[in-house]
C-alpha positions in Angstrom: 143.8 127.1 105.8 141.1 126.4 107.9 137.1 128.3 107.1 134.5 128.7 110.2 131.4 126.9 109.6 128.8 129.0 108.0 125.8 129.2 110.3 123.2 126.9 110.1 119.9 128.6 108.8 117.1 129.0 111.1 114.0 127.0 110.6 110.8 128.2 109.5 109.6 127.9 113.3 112.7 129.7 114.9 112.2 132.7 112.0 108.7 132.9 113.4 109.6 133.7 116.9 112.5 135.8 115.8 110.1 138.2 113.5 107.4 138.0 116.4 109.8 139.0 119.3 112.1 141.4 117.2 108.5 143.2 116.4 107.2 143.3 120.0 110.6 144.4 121.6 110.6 147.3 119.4 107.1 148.6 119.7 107.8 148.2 123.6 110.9 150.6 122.9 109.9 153.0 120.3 105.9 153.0 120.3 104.2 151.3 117.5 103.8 154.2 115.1 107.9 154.8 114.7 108.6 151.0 114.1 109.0 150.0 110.7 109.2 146.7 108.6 113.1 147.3 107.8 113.1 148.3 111.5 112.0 144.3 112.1 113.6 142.9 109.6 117.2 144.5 111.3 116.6 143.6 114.5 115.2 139.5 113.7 118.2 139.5 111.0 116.2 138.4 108.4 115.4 140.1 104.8 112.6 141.5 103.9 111.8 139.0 101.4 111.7 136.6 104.5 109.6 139.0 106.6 106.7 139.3 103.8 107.1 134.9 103.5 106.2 134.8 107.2 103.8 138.1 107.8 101.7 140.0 105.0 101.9 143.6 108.0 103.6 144.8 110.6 100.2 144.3 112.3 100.6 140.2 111.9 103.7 140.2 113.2 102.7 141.7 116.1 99.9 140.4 116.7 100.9 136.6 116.1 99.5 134.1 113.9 97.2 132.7 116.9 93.7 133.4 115.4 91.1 131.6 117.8 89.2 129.1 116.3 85.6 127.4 118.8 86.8 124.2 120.0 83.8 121.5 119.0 84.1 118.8 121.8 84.0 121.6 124.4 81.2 123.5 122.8 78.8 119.8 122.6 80.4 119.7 126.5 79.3 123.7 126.7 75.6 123.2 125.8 74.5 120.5 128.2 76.5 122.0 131.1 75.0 123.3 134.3 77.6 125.0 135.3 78.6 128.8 135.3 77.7 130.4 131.8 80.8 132.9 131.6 83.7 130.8 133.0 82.9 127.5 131.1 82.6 129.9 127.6 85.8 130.8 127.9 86.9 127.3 127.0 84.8 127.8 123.9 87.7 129.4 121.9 90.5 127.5 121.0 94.1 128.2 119.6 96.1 125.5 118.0 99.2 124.4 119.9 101.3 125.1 116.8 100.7 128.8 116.9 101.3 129.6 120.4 104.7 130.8 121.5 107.0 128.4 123.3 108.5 131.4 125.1 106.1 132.6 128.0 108.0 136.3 128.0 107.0 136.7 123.8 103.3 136.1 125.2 103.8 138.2 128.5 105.6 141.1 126.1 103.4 140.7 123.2 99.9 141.3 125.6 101.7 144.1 127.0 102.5 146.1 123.6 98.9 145.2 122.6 97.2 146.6 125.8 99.2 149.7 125.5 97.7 150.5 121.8 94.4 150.8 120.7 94.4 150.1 117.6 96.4 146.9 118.2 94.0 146.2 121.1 91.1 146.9 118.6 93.0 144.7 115.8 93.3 141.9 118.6 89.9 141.5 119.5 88.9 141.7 115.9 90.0 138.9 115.7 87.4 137.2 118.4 84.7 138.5 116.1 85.5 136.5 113.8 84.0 133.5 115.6 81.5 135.8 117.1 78.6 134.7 115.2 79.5 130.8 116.4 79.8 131.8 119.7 76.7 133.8 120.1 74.5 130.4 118.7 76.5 128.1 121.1 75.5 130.5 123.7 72.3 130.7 122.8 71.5 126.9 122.4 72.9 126.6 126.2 70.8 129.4 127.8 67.4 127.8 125.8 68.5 124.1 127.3 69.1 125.9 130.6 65.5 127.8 130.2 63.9 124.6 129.2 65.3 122.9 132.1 63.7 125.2 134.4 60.5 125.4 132.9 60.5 128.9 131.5 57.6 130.2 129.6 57.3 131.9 125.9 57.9 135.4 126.8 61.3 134.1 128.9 62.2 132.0 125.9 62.1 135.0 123.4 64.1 136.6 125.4 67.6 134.2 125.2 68.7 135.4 121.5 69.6 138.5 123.2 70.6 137.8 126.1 73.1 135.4 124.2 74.7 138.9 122.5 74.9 140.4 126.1 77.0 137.7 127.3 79.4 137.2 124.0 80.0 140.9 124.7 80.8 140.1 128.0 82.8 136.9 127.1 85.2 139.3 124.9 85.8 141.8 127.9 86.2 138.6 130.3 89.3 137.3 127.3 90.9 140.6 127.5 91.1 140.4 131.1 92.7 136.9 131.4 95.0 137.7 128.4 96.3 140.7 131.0 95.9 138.6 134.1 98.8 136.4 132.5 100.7 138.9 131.7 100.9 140.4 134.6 101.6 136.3 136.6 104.0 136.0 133.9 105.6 139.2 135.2 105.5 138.2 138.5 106.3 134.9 138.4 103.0 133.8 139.4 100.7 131.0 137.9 97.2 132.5 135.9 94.1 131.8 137.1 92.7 128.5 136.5 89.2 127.6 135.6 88.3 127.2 139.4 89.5 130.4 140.7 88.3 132.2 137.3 84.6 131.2 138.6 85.1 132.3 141.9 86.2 135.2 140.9 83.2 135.9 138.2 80.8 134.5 141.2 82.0 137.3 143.4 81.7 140.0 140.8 77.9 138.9 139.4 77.1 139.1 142.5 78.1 142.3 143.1 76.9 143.8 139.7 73.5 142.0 140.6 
């Protein structure tokens, strides 16, 4: 008499995505405040011994284990740039291949539970503060190069440290909106904006809020 294979376990990487997409799909269905660990752990097929090896919350699993991290070589790049301020910050913040989703629908799904909740939304760009203090001196050291450059006096020059705060607050709003600009390419098939059309598209606006 003949058994069936048992099935091969899943790797550590393909438990990942299971946990992550099993957590997204059912805050998409049920809201985030009626989905539960067990909930997860049902719906991945995984214990909750397995859950807690992989995620400490709910919250982790949701959000993903992409926390950004400032990218050296393009911040050196960053600071003796003369190009625009806003759309070349954004390549400031880096997230490490390994911790980025193969699938493109976990990402398109996962930015949409986010954007529909707060809290997540609030837990998400949490996370950006983080490497808000780096950001803000990266910032600031390419604003006094560009001041210096143009011959700006004292009273201009005291003014960069906060104009560098202004514009990390701005850089955090500008990440939201090209987290949701995939999402909704992804959705529609279409390709995000790239760097070009991202600073055609800030041009346009600046100019408008000017």
């Amino acid at each position: 008499m003949s058994t069936a294979a048992a099935p091969r376990r899943r790797g550590v990487a393909a438990t990942t995505a299971a946990i992550e997409s099993a957590a997204v799909e059912l805050v998409l269905e049920h809201g985030y405040d009626d989905v539960t660990v067990d909930m997860i752990c049902a719906r991945a097929g995984v214990s909750q011994r397995t859950f807690f090896n992989h995620f400490k919350t709910k919250d982790a699993a949701l959000l993903g284990p992409d926390v950004p991290t400032i990218d050296e070589r393009a911040a050196r790049e960053f600071i003796v740039s003369d190009g625009p301020l806003l759309a070349g910050a954004v390549r400031l913040v880096r997230i490490e291949p390994e911790h980025i989703p193969t699938d493109p629908q976990l990402i398109m799904r996962r930015i949409r539970a986010i954007s529909g909740n707060p809290m997540l939304l609030a837990r998400q760009m949490e996370r950006l503060t983080a490497v808000e203090g780096e950001l803000r001196e990266i910032i600031e050291l390419r604003l006094r190069q560009d001041a210096l450059r143009e011959g700006a006096g004292h009273e201009e020059l005291a003014e960069i440290p906060e104009q560098a705060e202004i514009t990390t607050h701005l850089l955090a709003g500008l990440m939201r909106y090209i987290g949701l600009a995939w999402a909704r390419g992804a959705e529609e098939g279409a390709a995000p904006p790239d760097d070009a059309q991202l600073a055609a598209r800030l041009e346009r606006v600046i100019r408008k809020l000017g």
